[in-house]
Every structure is written in structure tokens, then in C-alpha cells.
N, C-alpha and C positions, 0 to 999 in steps of 0.2 A: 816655622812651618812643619820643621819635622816632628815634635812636639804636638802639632794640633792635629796630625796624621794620625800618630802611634792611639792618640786620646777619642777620635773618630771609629776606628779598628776595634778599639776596644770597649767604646760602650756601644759599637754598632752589634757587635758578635754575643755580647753579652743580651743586649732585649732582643735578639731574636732568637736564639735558643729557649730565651725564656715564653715568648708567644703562641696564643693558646690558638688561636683565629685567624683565619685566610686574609680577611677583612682589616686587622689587628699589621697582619704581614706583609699587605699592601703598601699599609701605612707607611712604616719602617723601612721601604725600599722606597716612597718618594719622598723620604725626611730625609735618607742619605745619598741615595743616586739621583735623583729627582733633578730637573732641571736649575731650579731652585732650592737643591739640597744642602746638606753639610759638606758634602766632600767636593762637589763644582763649585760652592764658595772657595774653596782654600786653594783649587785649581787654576781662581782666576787672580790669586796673587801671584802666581808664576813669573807675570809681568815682572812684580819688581824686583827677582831673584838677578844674582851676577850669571854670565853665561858660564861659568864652572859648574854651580851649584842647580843650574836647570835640569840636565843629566840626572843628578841622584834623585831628585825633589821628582821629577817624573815619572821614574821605575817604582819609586816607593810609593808613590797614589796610584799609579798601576795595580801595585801590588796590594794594596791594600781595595781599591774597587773588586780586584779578582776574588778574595780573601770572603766581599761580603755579598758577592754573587752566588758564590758556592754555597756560603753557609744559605742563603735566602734559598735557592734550589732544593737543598737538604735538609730546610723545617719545610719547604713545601712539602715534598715526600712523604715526611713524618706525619702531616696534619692530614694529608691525603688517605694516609696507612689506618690515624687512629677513626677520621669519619668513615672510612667502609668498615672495620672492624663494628662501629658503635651503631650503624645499617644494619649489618647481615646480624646485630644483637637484637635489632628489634623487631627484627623479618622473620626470625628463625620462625621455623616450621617443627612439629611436632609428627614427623614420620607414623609414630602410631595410631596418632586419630584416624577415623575413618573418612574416606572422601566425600564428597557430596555428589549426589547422583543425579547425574545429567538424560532432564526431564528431554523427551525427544519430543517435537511437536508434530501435530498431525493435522490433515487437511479438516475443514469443518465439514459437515455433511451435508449444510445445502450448496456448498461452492464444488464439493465433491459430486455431486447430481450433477452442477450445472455444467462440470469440466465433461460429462460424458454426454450430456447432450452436446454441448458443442461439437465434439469428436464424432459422433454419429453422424450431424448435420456434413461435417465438412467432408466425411469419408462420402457421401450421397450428392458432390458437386456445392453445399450451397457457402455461400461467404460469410463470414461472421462481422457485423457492423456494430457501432457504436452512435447512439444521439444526446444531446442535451435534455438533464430532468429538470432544471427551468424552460418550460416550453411556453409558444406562443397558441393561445386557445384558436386561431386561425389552422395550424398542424394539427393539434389537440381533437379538435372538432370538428370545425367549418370544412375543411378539408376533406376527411373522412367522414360526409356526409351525416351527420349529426346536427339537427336540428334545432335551433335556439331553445325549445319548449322542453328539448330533451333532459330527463332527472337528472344524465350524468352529468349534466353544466352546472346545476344548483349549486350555491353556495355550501350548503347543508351536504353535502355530498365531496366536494372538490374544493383544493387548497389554492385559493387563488392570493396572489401577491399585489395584482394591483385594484384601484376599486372599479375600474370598467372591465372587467373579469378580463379585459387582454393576454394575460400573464398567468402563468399556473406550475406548480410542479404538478408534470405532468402526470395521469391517470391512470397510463396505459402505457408503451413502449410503440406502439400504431403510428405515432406522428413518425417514426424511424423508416417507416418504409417509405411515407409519401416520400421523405426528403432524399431516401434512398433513388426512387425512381426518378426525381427533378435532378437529383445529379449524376447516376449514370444511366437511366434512360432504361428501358428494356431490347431483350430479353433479359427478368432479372430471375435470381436465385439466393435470394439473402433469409439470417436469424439477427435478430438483436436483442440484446439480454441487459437487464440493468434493475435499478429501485425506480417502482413507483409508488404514488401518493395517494390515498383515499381515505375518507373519514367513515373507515368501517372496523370496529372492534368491539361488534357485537360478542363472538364466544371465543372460543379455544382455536377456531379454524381460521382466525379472521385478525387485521394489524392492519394499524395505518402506515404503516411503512412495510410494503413488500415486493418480492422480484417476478420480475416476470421473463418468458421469452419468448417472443413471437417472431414470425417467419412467413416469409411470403417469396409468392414464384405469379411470376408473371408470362407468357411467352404465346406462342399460336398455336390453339387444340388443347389449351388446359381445360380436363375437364373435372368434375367432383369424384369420378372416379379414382383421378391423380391424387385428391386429396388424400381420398379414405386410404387406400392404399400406400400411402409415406406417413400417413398416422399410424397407424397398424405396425409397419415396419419399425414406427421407430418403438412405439409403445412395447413392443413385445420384446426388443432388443433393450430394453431396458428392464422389463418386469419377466422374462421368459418366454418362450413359443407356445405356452399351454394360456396366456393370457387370454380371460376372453371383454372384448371391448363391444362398444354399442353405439350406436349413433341416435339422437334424437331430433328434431326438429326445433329450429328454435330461431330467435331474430337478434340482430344486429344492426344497428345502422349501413356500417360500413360493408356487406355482405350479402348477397342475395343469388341462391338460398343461402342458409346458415341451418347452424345444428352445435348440438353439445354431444361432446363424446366423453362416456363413463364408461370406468373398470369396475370388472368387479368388486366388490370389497375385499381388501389383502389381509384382513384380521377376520372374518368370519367365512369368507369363500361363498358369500352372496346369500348365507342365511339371515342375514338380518343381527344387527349389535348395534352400540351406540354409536361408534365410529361413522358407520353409514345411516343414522340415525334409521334402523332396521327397514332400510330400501334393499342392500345385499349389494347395491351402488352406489361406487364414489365418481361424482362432475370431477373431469379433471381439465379438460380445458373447450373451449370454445373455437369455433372454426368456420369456412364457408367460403363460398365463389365470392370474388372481390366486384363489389357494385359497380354498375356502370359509370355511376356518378363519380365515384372515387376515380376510377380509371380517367374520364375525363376533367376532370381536377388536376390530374397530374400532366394534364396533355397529350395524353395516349386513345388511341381510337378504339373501342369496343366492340367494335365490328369486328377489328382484326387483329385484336387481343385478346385475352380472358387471363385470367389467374387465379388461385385462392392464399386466401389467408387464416391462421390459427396462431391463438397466443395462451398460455399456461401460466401457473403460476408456478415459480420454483421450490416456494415453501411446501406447495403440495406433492409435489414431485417427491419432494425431499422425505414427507411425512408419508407417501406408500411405498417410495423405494426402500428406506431403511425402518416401518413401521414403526414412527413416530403418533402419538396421538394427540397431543398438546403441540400446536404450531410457535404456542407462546417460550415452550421450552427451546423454540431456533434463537431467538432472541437474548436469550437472558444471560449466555453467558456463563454458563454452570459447570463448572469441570468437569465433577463429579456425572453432569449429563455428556459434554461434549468427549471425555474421554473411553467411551463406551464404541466409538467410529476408528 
């Protein structure tokens, strides 16, 4: 036994010195310590030793397990030492390159519009809402007194998803107020802003995908005067106090009256250019006393309610706040354009 100890000791110390691989060094510790090793073989002859010779035959497998634990800890070390060395070789860095210049991002410019509208709106009482742009043509329309015969249900017009036109991404952000008022009722004071859907990409001014943000007030003694007056306010706190606006006459389903309010042109100062294709006016949103019909749709009495409503587009916003004149250039994506804001 002593003999297969000294022979165990010695080619155990020898292949692990020699071992290049953790993997390799695993090995060699469950060939030799392992339950089923070399050296708990020779262990479990013990048995048929005399009780004199127990004593020695024990200390010396002792010594010899301690002998190959060490050495295994101390090529651990060593393989440890030489894989971070052969890392930090292939990590190294090169101190005198130059570093790479960290591009900073910046807000886009029609989300940048739209953050200050919202802050206007909220600093002036009103709440800022959110609705679904798969809408149901019942919110969409029927609700906001809109007509079946009406252009803006055509097919040719509006993206509808099912074939009984029931379903649509929505047109407008309008259906957000009805749903506003069916769930907290009046007196209301709400904006809602998001993407709508319309099959219009006639020129440069115009996408089928754009944002809007419309806004309605409901309560007792609204009158058109409230309108004009919180359009103005806000129009001019976003374009200046020298802004001059206008109001026109115009129709709506959902509205009555209604009117379109234009600025002047921010690129020529109302002489006339392409931009306001030489009217010296840009439409910038749409507006009006909220119909009675609509009011009753939502279950609210008209006798002893009133309100108005007005909704914008934000790409437009976008294109006279920061004189933009291609609306197509919000879209696209262009560094080269968007890093100019």
C-alpha cells in the first residue's frame, strides 16, 4: 500500500503541474480525490491492514491527499493568473486613439410643439387624455353627429378595418372627448393628442398618417367668445404677442357655429409666397360651439350646458413654429434635417 501511495503522489503532482486547462484540472482532481478515485481506492484497503500498520498507512494518505490538494489549488492560481494576463492581452487599449464622440440626442420638433402645447393647456386648468386609434365608426361618427352620406365616412377617404365600415383607425382624435364626457361627465376641461388616419397625401402639407390635438370644455355659460379667447391665448403664446390670427366661418358636423382660424404667414408676414400658396394665410386649426346633438349623444342637457371644441394638426404646428416647409421632411427621418432643432 505504501508503494501505491508514494506511485499515486507522484504521478498525481507530476500531470498537474503539467496541465494547461481548468477543464483538464478538474479532471485530475476527480481521477485522484474523486469518490471513485485513485486514492479512495487504496483507502478502502485499509480494511485488510493489521491494527499496527493502520496508524502509518493513514497519516501517509493523509499526507499525500494534502500534498495533491495544494498542488491542485496552486495550478489553479497559476491558470487563473495566465487567463487574465491572455484577457487584459486582448483587451488592451490603445491610450492614444482618439475617443468616439458621444452624439447627444435631442427632442424631435414636432413632439417638441406638442410638449408645449400640452404645458400651456395644463397651466390654463385643462387635463390632458388619451384614446384608442382603432376606433369604433359609432365614436368616430355617429356620435359626433356626422352623417352616413358624410365624405368623411367614404371608404376613399378613411381606413377602415372591417367590411361593415364598424371599425376604423380613427380620423380625428374627437371620438376622445365623447368617451371623455361618458366617463367623467361634465363640467369637463380636457386636450387629447395622438396619430390619426386619413387617405390624404395630396402635397408637401398633407400624410396619411398625422397628429392631431384637440381639446374641448364643456360647463354652464360657455360661450364662442371663451373660444376665441383661449385660441388667441394660446396661439400667441406659442408664436408671440405681435401674432395676428383671424377667424372665418365655416362648418363642421360636430359644431355649430363653427369657423376656421388662420395666422398669418410666418414666412412672408401675409404678403403672399408659396408656403400660404400667396393668401398671406395659413388654416391652422378648426374650431366651434359643440352641437347640440353631440351634447345629447353624450347625455348631457343643452339647455343647461354648452361648450366648444377645436382640434390642430401638430405637423402644422410644428411647420410654423419652427418654419418648416415640407411637412414630408417630419417624417423621414433625416439627421441631417432633424439635427438642426
Amino acid at each position: 500500500m505504501k508503494q501505491q501511495l508514494e506511485t499515486i503522489r507522484r504521478g498525481a503532482l507530476e500531470a498537474i503541474s503539467a496541465v494547461q486547462g481548468r477543464t483538464d484540472l478538474e479532471a485530475l482532481r476527480v481521477k485522484y480525490l474523486g469518490k471513485k478515485g485513485e486514492l479512495t481506492a487504496v483507502l478502502k484497503q485499509m480494511g485488510g491492514l493489521s491494527p499496527e500498520e493502520r496508524p502509518a498507512m493513514g497519516q501517509m494518505a493523509n499526507d499525500v491527499r494534502a500534498a495533491l490538494e495544494e498542488a491542485i489549488q496552486r495550478q489553479s492560481a497559476v491558470l487563473s493568473q495566465k487567463a487574465m494576463e491572455a484577457k487584459l492581452k486582448l483587451e488592451t487599449v490603445d491610450v492614444t486613439i482618439p475617443g468616439k464622440r458621444e452624439e447627444r440626442g435631442r427632442k424631435h420638433p414636432m413632439y417638441a410643439a406638442l410638449d408645449e402645447m400640452k404645458e400651456i393647456f395644463l397651466n390654463m386648468g385643462f387635463e390632458v387624455m388619451d384614446g384608442p386609434e382603432v376606433e369604433q365608426a359609432e365614436y368616430n361618427f355617429t356620435k359626433l353627429n356626422a352623417p352616413e352620406n358624410h365624405p368623411s365616412r367614404d371608404w376613399t377617404d378613411t381606413f377602415y378595418l372591417k367590411e361593415d365600415s364598424s371599425v376604423l383607425l380613427r380620423s380625428q382624435t374627437s371620438p376622445m372627448q365623447i368617451r371623455a364626457i361618458e366617463t367623467y361627465g361634465v363640467p369637463i376641461r380636457m386636450v387629447s393628442a395622438g396619430r390619426v388616419y386619413r387617405k390624404d397625401e395630396v402635397d408637401a402639407t398633407h400624410s396619411p398618417m398625422f397628429h392631431q390635438i384637440e381639446g374641448l370644455v364643456v360647463d354652464k355659460g360657455v360661450t364662442m367668445a371663451d373660444l376665441k379667447g383661449t385660441l388667441n391665448a394660446v396661439i400667441r403664446e406659442i408664436y408671440g404677442p405681435d401674432t395676428q390670427t383671424r377667424f372665418r366661418p365655416h362648418h363642421f358636423p360636430f359644431t355649430e357655429p363653427s369657423c376656421e382660424m388662420d395666422i398669418q404667414c410666418y414666412k412672408c408676414g401675409g404678403k403672399g409666397c408659396p408656403t400660404c400658396k400667396g393668401e398671406g394665410w395659413i388654416e391652422l386649426l378648426g374650431a366651434g360651439m359643440v352641437h347640440p346633438k353631440v351634447l345629447k349623444n353624450c347625455g348631457v342637457d343643452p339647455e343647461e350646458y354648452s361648450g366648444y371644441a377645436f382640434g390642430l394638426g401638430l405637423e402644422r404646428l410644428a411647420l410654423g413654429q419652427y418654419k418648416i416647409s415640407d411637412m414630408r421632411l417630419i417624417f423621414e427621418n433625416d439627421m441631417r434635417f432633424l439635427e438642426q432643432f
